[in-house]
N, C-alpha and C positions, 0 to 999 in steps of 0.2 A: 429145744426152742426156749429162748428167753422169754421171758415174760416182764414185760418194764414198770414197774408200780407209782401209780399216778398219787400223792398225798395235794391234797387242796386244803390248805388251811383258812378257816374263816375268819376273819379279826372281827370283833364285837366288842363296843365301849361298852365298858363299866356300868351296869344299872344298880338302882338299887328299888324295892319295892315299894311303891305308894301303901298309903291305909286302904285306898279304893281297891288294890291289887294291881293296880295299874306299875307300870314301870317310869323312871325318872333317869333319864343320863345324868351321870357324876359328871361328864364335862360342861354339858349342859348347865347344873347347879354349879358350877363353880364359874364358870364366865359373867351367868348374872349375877352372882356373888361380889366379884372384882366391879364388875361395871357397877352396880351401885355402890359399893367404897369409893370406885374413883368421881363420879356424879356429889357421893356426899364430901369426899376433898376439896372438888372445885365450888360448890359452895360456902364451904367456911371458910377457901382463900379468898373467894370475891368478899364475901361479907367482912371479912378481915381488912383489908384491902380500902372496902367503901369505907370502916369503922374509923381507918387511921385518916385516910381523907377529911371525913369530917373533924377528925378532931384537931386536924393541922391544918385547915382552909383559911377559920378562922386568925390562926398566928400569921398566918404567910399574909395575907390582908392587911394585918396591921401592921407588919414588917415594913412592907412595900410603904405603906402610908404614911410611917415613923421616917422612913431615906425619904421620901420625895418630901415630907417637912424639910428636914434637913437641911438638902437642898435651897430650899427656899429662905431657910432664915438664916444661911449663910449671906445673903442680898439684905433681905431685910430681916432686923434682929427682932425679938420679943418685945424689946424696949419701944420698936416705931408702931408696933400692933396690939389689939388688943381683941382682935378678930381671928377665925381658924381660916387662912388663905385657901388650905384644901379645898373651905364646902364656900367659898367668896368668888365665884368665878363667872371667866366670860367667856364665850367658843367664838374660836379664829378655824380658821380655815385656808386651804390656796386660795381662796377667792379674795381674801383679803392683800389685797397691795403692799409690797414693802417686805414681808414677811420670809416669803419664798417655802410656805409651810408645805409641804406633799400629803395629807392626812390633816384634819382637826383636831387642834388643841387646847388648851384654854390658858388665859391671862389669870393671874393670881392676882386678888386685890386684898392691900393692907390697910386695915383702919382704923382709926385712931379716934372714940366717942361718936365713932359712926361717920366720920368724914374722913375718905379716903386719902391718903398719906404718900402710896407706893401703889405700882404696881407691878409684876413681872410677866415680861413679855415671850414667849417665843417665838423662833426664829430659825432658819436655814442659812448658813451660808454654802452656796448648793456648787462653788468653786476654790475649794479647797484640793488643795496638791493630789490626794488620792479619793476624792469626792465629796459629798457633805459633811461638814459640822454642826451637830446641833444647839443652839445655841439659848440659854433665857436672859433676858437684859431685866433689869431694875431700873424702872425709872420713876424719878419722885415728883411730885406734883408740880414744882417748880421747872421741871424739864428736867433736870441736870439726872447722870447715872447713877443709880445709887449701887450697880457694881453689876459684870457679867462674866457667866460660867461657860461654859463648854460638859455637853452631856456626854455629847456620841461623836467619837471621832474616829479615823483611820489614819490621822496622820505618820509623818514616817518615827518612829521611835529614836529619840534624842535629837532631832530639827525639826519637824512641826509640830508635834504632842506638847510644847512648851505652852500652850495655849491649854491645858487643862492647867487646874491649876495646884493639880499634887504633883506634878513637875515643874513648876516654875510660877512667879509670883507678876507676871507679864502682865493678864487681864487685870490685875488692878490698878493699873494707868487707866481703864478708861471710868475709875472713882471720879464723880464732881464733875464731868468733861458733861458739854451739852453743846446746844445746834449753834451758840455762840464761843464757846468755848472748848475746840477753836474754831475760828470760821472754814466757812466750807473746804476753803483750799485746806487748810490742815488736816483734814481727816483724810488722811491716807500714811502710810509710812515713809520713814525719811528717804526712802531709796526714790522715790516719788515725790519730792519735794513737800511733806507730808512733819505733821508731828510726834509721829508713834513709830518707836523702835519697831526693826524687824527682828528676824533672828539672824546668828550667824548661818549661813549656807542655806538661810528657807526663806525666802519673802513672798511666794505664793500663799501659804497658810495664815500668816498674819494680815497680808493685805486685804485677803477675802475678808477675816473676823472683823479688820478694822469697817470695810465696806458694808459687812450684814448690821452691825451696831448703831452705824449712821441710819440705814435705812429705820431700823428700830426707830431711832429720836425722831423720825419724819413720821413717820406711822404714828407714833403717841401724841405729835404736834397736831395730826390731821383730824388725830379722833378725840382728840382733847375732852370736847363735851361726853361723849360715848364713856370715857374712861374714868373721870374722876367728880362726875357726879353721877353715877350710880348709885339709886338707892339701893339700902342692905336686904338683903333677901332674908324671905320670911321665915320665921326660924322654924327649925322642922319638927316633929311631934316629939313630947316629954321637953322641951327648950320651952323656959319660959321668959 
């Protein structure tokens, strides 16, 4: 007769002896081992992380703040001001007529011994070839342009992007142009019986810009009083 021999092996983790006498798994110390390394990783990344934050919040702030100058005193230069247009401001909104704004903005005001010089407006032109252009008009006290940009466009690349104007020098025909100069029938382009170029192969893109511009000079004619006799705002703490 055979006899079959049974072997049952037991597996048993690794202990090692407490001071108490007590026993302690080695896998046991060793996962809360790992788990606090990695706990104390993810806090010196976060705190890392938050560290560089703060110390780049501030530059990106004044970045942004240094282009949207920029911006502005491409319209109106240093020479017409003597005010920070930044903190000189007025809020427009859709509510406002003329504008075609989707969101609140605000008007830049330029001043000169404290009597208002310029101002820069913005503006939507919301039918443009592949949708809006965003646009700021300058206009001077006397009415007349004192010159307009394009922010935000989609036009088509080489026929309507001509209207920004690191491609092309187009927006400054409408320099000196105001609500008489030309009369109403001129404001629109020539293909239109108008006085402002279009482009080769685009006259949708142009004719909206020329159409959002006029409304601009209507909008600054209507608020006339609103806009250029603003007193200056109170200057804000440490400005004396």
């Amino acid at each position: 007769m055979r006899h079959r021999l049974s072997i049952t092996i037991h597996s048993r983790e690794p202990t090692v002896t407490a001071a108490n006498g007590g026993e302690i798994s080695v896998l046991g110390q060793s996962i809360t081992r790992n788990s606090l390394l990695l706990a104390l990783f993810a806090v010196c990344t976060t705190a890392l992380i938050a560290g560089t934050f703060l110390l780049t919040q501030d530059k990106i702030v004044l970045q942004k703040r240094l282009a949207e100058e920029k911006a502005l005193l491409e319209i109106i230069p240093r020479s017409r001001h003597d005010n920070s247009m930044l903190d000189d401001t007025v809020a427009v909104g859709p509510e406002d007529t003329g504008l075609d704004l989707r969101e609140e903005k605000h008007i830049y005001v330029a001043r000169k011994q404290g009597i208002v010089s310029a101002v820069i407006i913005p503006a939507v032109a919301r039918d443009g070839y592949t949708g809006d252009i965003e646009l700021i008009v300058g206009v001077n006290r006397d009415g007349s342009i004192a010159g307009v940009r394009a922010l935000a466009h989609r036009e088509t690349p080489g026929l309507g992007d001509k209207v920004d104007i690191r491609k092309s020098d187009w927006v400054l025909g409408f320099e000196g142009r105001s609500l008489e100069n030309p009369a109403l029938t001129g404001w629109a382009v020539k293909k239109d019986k108008g006085e402002f170029d279009q482009f080769t192969g685009a006259t949708i893109t142009p004719r909206a810009v020329v159409a959002a511009t006029l409304r601009v000079l209507q909008f600054a004619e209507a608020n006339k009083t609103r806009l250029f006799e603003l007193k200056e705002p109170a200057p804000t703490e440490g400005e004396s």
